[in-house]
TORKOL-4160 file (C-alpha; in steps of 0.2 Angstrom, whole numbers, padded with zeros to 4 digits, m for minus):
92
<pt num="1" X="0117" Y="0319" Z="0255"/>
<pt num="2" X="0128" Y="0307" Z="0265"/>
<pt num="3" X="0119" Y="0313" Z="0282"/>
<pt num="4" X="0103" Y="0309" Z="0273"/>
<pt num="5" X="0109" Y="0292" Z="0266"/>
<pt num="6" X="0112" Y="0286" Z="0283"/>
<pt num="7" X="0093" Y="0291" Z="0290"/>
<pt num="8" X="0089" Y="0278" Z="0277"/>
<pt num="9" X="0085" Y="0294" Z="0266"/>
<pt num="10" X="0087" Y="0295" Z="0247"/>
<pt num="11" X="0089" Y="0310" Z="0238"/>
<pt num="12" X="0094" Y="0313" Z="0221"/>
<pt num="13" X="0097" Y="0330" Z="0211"/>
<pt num="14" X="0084" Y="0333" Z="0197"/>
<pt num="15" X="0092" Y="0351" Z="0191"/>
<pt num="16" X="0105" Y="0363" Z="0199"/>
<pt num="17" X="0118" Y="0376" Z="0190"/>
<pt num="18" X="0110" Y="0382" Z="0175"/>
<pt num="19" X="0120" Y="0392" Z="0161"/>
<pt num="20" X="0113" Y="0409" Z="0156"/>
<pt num="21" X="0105" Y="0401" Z="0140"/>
<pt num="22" X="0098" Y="0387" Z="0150"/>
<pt num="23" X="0089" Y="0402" Z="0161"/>
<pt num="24" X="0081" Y="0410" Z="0148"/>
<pt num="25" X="0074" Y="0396" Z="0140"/>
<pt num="26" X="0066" Y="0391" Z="0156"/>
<pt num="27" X="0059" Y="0408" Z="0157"/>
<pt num="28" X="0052" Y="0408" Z="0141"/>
<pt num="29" X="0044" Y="0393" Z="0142"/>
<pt num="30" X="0036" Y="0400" Z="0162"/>
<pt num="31" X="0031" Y="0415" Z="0150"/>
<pt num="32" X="0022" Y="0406" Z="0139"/>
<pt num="33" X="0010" Y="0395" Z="0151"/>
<pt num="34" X="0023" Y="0379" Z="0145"/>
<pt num="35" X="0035" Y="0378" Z="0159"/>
<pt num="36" X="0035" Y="0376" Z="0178"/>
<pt num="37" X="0040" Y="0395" Z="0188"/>
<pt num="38" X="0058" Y="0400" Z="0181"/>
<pt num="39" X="0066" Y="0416" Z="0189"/>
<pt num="40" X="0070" Y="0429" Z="0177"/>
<pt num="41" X="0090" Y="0426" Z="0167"/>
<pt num="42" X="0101" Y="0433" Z="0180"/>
<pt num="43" X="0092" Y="0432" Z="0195"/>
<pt num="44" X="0092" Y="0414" Z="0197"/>
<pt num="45" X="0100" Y="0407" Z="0212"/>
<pt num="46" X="0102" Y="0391" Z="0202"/>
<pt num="47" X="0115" Y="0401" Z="0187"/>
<pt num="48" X="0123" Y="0408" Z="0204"/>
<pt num="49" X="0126" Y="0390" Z="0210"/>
<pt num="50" X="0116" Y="0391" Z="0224"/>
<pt num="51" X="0098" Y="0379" Z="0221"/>
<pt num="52" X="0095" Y="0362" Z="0219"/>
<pt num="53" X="0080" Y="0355" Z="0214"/>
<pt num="54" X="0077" Y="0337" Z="0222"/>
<pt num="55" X="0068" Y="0324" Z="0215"/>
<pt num="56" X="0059" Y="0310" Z="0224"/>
<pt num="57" X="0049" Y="0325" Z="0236"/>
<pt num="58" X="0031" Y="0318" Z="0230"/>
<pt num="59" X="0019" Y="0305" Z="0232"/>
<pt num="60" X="0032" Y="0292" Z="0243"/>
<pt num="61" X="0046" Y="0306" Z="0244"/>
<pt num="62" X="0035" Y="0317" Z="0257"/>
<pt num="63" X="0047" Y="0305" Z="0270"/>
<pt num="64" X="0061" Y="0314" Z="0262"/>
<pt num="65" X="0053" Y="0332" Z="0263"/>
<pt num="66" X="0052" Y="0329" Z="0281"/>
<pt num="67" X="0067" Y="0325" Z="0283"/>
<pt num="68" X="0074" Y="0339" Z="0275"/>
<pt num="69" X="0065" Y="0351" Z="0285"/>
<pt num="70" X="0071" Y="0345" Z="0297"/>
<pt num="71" X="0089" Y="0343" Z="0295"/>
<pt num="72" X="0093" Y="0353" Z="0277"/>
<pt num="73" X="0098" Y="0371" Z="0289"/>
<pt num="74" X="0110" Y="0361" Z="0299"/>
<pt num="75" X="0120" Y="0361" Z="0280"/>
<pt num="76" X="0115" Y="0376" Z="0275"/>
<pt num="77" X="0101" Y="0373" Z="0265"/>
<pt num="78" X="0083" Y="0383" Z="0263"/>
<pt num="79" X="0067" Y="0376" Z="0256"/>
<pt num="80" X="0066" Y="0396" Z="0251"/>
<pt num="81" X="0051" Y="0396" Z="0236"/>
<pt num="82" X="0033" Y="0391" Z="0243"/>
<pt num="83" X="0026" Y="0379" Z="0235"/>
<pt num="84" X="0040" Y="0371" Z="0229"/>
<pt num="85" X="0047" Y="0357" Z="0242"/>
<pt num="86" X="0059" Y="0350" Z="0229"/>
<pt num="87" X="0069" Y="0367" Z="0228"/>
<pt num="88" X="0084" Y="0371" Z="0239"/>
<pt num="89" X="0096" Y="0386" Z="0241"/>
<pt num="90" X="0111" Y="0385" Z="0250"/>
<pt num="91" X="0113" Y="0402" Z="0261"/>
<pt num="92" X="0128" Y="0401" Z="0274"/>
């Protein structure tokens, strides 16, 4: 975040590490038609520790985006779902 900080980027954390109940709630909702797409409890990289979800990626944040792509591997970071340019996975 500091990297990007300096290249005039700002990028702020919108979810991370979810807990096991937080998981399944997510699911649930995914299930049902309610929520966004939510891996199934204990197959999430974000209850492992290992995804971010970004926020400011839309409308003016597609700047950001770019950046990311551009830089994010140099930290070990993976824009790894399609679709979903807010979500990364840290994989070193």
């Amino acid at each position: 975040m500091e990297a990007a900080r300096r290249a005039g980027v700002h990028l702020g954390v919108s979810s991370a590490f979810r807990t096991h109940a937080e998981q399944v709630r997510l699911y649930a909702l995914y299930r049902s038609g309610r929520g966004n797409k939510a891996a199934r409890p204990g197959y999430s990289n974000h209850q492992m520790g290992l995804s971010v979800d970004l926020g400011n990626t839309g409308g003016d944040g597609r700047r950001n985006v770019r950046w990311l792509k551009q830089n994010a591997a140099r930290f070990g970071f993976y824009n790894d779902v399609r679709g979903e340019p807010w979500h990364w996975t840290y994989k070193r």
